[in-house]
Every structure is written in structure tokens, then in C-alpha cells.
Legacy VTK file of the C-alpha trace (Angstrom):
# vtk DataFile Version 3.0
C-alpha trace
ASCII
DATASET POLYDATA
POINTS 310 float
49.515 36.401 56.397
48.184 35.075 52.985
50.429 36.261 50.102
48.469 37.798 47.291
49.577 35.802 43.884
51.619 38.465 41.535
49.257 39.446 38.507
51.372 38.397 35.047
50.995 41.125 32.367
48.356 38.983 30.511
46.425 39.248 33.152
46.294 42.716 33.138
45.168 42.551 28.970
42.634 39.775 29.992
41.184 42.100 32.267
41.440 45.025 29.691
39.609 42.732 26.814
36.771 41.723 29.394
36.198 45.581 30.632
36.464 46.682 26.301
33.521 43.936 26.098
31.152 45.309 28.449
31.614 49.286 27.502
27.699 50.613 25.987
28.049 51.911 22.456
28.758 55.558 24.197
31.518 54.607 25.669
33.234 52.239 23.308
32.550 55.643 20.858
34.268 57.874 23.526
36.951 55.873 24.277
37.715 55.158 19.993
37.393 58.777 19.318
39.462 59.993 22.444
42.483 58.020 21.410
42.346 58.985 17.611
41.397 62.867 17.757
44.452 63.717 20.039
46.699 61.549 18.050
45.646 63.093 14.826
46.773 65.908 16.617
50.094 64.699 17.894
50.042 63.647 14.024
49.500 67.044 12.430
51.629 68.577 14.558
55.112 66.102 14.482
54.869 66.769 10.597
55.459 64.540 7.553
59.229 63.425 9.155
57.848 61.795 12.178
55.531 58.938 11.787
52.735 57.623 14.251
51.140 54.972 12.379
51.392 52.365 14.857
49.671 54.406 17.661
46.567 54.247 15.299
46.095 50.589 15.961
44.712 51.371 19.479
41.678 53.059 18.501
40.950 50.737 15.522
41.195 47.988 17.206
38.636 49.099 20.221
36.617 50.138 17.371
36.521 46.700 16.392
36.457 44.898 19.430
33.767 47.122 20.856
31.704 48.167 18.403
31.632 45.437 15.297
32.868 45.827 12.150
31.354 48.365 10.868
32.202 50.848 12.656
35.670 49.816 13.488
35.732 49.614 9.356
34.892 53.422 9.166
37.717 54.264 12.174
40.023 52.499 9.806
38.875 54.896 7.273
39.221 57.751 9.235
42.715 56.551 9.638
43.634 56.375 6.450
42.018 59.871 5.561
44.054 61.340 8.045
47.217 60.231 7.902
47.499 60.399 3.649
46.434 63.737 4.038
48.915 64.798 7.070
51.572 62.495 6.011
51.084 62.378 2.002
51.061 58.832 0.021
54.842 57.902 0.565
56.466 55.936 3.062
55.783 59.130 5.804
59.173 59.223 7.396
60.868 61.651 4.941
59.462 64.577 2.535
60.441 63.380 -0.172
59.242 60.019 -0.192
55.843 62.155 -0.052
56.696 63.178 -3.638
56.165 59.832 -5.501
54.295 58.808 -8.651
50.393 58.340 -8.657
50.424 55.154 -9.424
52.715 54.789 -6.591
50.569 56.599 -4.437
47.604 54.898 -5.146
49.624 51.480 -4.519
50.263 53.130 -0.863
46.651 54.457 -0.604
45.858 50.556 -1.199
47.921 49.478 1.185
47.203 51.237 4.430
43.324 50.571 3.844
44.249 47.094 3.267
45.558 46.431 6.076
43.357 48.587 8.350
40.841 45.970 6.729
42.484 42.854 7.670
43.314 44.314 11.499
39.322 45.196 11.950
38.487 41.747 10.505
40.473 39.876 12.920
39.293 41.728 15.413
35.835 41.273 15.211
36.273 37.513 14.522
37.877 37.426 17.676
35.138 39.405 19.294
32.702 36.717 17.845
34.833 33.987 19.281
35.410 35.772 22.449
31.745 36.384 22.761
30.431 32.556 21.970
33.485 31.033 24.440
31.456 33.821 27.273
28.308 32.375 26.367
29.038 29.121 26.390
31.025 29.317 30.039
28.178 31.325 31.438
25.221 29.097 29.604
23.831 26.037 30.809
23.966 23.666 27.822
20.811 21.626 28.183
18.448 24.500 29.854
19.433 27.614 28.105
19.561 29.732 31.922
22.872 31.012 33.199
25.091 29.193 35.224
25.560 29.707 38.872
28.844 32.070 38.662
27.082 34.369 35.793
23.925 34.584 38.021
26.128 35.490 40.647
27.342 38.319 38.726
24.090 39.153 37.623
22.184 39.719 41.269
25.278 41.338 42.318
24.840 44.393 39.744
20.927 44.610 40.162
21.404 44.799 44.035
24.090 48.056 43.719
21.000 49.225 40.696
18.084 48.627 43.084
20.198 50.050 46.109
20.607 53.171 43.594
16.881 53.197 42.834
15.330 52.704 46.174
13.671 49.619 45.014
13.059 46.441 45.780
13.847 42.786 44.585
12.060 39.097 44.096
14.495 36.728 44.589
12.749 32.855 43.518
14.780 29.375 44.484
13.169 26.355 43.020
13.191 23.211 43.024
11.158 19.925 40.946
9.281 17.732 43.142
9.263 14.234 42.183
12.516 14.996 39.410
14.594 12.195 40.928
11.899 9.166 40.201
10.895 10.323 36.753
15.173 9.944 35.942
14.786 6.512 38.121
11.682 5.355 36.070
12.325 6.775 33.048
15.846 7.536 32.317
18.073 10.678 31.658
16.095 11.785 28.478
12.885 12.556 30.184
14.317 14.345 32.985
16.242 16.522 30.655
12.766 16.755 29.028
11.596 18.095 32.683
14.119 20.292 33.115
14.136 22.040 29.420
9.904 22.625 30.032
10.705 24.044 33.137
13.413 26.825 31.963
11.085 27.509 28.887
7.796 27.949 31.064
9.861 29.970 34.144
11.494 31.939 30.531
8.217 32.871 28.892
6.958 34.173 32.387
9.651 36.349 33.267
10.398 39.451 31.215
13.189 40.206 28.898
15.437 42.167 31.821
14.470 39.141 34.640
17.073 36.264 35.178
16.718 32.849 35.536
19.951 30.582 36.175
20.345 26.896 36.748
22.063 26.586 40.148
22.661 22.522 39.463
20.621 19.367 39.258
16.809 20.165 39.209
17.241 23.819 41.289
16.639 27.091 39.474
16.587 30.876 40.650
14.906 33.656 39.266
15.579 37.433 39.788
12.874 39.745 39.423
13.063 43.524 39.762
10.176 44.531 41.705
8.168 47.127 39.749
7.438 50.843 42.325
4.015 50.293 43.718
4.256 47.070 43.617
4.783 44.533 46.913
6.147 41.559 44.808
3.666 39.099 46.549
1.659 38.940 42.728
4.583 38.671 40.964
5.837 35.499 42.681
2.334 34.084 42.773
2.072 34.694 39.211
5.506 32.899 38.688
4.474 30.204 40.811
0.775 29.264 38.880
2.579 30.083 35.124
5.289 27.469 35.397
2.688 24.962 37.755
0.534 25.119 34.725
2.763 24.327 32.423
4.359 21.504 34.479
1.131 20.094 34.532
0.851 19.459 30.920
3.732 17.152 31.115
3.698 13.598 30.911
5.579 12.867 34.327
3.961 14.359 37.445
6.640 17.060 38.783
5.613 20.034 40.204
8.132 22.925 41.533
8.130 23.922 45.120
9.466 27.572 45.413
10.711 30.100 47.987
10.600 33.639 47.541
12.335 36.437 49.087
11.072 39.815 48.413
14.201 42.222 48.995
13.609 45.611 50.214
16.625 48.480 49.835
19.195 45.440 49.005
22.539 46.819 49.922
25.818 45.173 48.155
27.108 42.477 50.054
23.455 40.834 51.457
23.352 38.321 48.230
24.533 35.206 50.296
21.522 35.584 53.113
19.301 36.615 50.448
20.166 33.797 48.228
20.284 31.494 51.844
16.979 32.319 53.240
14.937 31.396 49.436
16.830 28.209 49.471
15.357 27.569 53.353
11.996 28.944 52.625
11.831 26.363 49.666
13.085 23.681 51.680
10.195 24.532 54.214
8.017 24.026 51.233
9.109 20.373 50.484
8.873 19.087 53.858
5.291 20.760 54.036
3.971 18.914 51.511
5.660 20.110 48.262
3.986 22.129 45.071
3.737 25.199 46.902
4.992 28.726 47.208
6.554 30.443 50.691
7.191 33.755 50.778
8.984 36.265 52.983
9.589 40.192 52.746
13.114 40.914 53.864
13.528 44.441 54.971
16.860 46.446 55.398
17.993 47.603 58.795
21.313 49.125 58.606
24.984 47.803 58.359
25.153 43.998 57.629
21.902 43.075 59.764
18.752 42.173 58.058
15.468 41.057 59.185
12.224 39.241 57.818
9.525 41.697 57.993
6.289 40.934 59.896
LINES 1 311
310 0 1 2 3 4 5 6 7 8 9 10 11 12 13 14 15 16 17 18 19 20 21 22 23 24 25 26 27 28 29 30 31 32 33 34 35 36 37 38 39 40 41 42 43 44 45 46 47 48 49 50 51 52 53 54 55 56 57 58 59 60 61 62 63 64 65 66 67 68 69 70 71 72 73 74 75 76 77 78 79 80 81 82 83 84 85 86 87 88 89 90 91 92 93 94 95 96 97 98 99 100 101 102 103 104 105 106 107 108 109 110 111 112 113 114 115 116 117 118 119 120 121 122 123 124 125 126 127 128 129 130 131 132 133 134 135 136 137 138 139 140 141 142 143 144 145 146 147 148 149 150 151 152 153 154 155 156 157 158 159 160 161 162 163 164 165 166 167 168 169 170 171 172 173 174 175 176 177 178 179 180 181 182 183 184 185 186 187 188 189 190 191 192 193 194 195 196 197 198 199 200 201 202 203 204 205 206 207 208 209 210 211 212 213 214 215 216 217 218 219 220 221 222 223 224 225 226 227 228 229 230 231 232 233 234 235 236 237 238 239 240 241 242 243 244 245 246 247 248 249 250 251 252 253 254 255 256 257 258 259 260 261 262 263 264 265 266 267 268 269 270 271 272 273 274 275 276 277 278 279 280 281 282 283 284 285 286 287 288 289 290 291 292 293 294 295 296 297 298 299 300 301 302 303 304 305 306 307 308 309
């Protein structure tokens, strides 16, 4: 029996940081304000002897880390609002440090918006840096299209949303005909030329919610939510003469041969023989003649099974 590897505490706060980077603008403002109002509360009602400072740093800091700085700026605020008015402008863990001098008070004012500052600062840089070291791991360099492991993550989620939805996906594997002489004949430099004029043609045809990933080498994929009313034949034949067109215009002659799978009532889990049967239907392409597209509507049937519909 395999033993499961023991999960280390920071792997618990990696997983915390990636699930605080992906909550909407609702949520991170849900989560901030949850955490805060209750402990203002908890605040309030402890009294000027008991001090909760520390606890604050949770909410500022998902303030930060979630929503920019900004707003993780004006959580800090709230902070400091509410605990110099619960807690007065001393050092809040007796009364009568709360009866000091104003310009004593105002040092302490200073202070605790200070360093609310520098926390939410930090944060956010680290957000930036987070967010750039994400793109970069889930970017191809040269192309610009996401790499195979963030596509993967990508036609997982719109499966479960079309499965939701009742509709339908157009899943596209491609492939450049003729890539390999024009890197023979030519060198490295023009097929990374190739490459970069396919991603931007297959980019400027699909729209701003499609994906388009590099799986490795000269082979794409492109994810397109099927529109209601719509078969998803067009679509893929629209795909197919937009980025033919603009391969033509090149000054090597490569052409893309591409198979299409039209996914009816995806259900989580089909992705491999979705992803499987593109990858053979382009393949059929190639060793047809090449420069063409193949298409096949794949309909749900219940369970794991799947068939190719007529």
C-alpha cells in the first residue's frame, strides 16, 4: 500500500497563500471584514487591560495580499481607528498608560499607522512577486500561451463550468506542418519566428475568455466555450482559415494541421480522452495530406463512457 508523504506545516500556508490568490474581490472583502468586525468586538468587549493587536494582522494582511494596496491600506486604517478609540493612545495593556500626553499620543497614533503601512507594503510587494513567479511558471517564454500544467488546470475548471451550464466545448490540438525543415534550413530564429506568428494569429482569433497553451515543440491547443445555439463546427472552421491566413503571409511555407473535438455535457474527469482523441484526429490530418481541419462531436453517455457522435 503506497504511503501518502506527511504534509509539513508550510505546506499547509503554501496552500493557504495560493487559495488567498484566487478569492474574487467579494470574497477577499468577506473574508477581511469577517476577521476584523468580530475581533473589534472581542476588542471592545476585553476592555482597555487586554490587548489584541496582533490578531489584527490577519485581516490586514489578506487585505493586502488579496485585494492590493489600497484597500489593504484603508483596513490598516480601520485598524488603527478602532483600536485608539477602544484602547486609547497608550501602550493598551493598562488604564493608565491610556492617560498620556498629546504629544505622546500623537507619537503612538504615528506609530501604529506606521507600521500598519510598512506590513500592507510588504505584502503587496510580495503579492507582485508572487504573482510574476505564477506567471512566469505557467507562461511560455517565447509564445506568450500557457504551459501544459496551467492549461491543464484551465480545461479542468471550464469542464465542471460547462457541466454546470449544460453546454458544450471546442477543444483544438495543432500542430505546424513543415516546422522541422524551416529550423533545419533556416535555424532556431525563424522557427521561433513561426511559432510567435502562430500564438499571435491563434490569440487575435480567439476571444478574451478562450485559451490557448503551448503543449511543447510546434503543438498548440485551444479551448473554446461553445456559444448555446451554436454546433461549434463554424467556430473551428473559423479558427482553422484565421490562423491559415495568417501563416500564409509568412516567409517559410508552414501551415497548421488541426483536430477538433466538439465536447458535448463534458463531465469532470473526461479531459484525458478529450485531450487524446484531438491529438489523433490531428494526427489523421498529417498523414492525409496535412493543412487541414478534422473534426468530431463527442457526445456524453453516462458514467466514464463516451462516444463520437454520428
Amino acid at each position: 500500500m503506497a504511503i501518502m508523504p506527511r504534509r509539513r506545516p508550510a505546506d499547509y500556508l503554501d496552500s493557504l497563500i495560493a487559495r488567498a490568490a484566487v478569492l474574487s474581490r467579494a470574497e477577499a472583502w468577506g473574508w477581511s471584514l469577517g476577521l476584523f468586525v468580530p475581533l473589534a468586538f472581542a476588542d471592545w468587549a476585553t476592555g482597555r487591560q487586554c490587548s489584541l493587536n496582533g490578531f489584527y494582522i490577519l485581516p490586514i494582511c489578506l487585505a493586502a495580499w488579496a485585494l492590493g494596496t489600497r484597500r489593504g491600506l484603508f483596513v490598516g486604517a480601520l485598524y488603527a481607528v478602532v483600536t485608539l478609540t477602544f484602547n486609547g493612545f497608550g501602550d493598551g495593556f493598562s488604564i493608565a498608560a491610556t492617560h498620556v500626553p498629546s504629544g505622546i499620543a500623537a507619537w503612538n497614533a504615528f506609530m501604529r499607522i506606521f507600521w500598519v503601512a510598512v506590513v500592507v507594503m510588504l505584502v503587496a510587494g510580495f503579492r507582485r512577486s508572487y504573482d510574476l513567479q505564477r506567471h512566469r511558471a505557467r507562461t511560455d517564454d517565447l509564445t506568450g500561451a500557457l504551459t501544459r500544467q496551467a492549461f491543464d488546470d484551465h480545461l479542468a475548471r471550464m469542464i465542471g463550468a460547462s457541466a454546470r451550464r449544460n453546454a458544450s466545448l471546442l477543444l483544438v490540438y495543432s500542430d505546424l506542418d513543415g516546422f522541422k525543415g524551416v529550423n533545419d534550413a533556416h535555424g532556431h530564429a525563424a522557427g521561433d519566428e513561426v511559432l510567435v506568428a502562430f500564438a499571435e494569429a491563434a490569440g487575435t482569433a480567439l476571444r478574451s475568455r478562450d485559451v490557448l497553451a503551448r503543449m511543447g515543440g510546434d503543438e498548440f491547443v485551444m479551448l473554446l466555450g461553445v456559444e448555446p445555439g451554436d454546433d461549434g463546427y463554424g467556430a473551428a472552421e473559423r479558427l482553422h482559415r484565421q490562423v491559415g491566413a495568417a501563416m500564409a503571409k509568412l516567409a517559410y511555407p508552414v501551415t497548421a494541421s488541426m483536430g477538433a473535438v466538439i465536447v458535448r455535457r463534458p463531465q469532470a474527469g473526461d479531459a484525458p480522452a478529450f485531450m487524446e482523441r484531438a491529438d489523433e484526429l490531428m494526427f489523421e490530418v498529417k498523414k492525409a495530406g496535412r493543412n487541414a481541419l478534422r473534426i468530431a462531436l463527442v457526445d456524453r453517455v453516462g458514467g466514464p463512457a463516451w462516444r463520437e457522435a454520428a
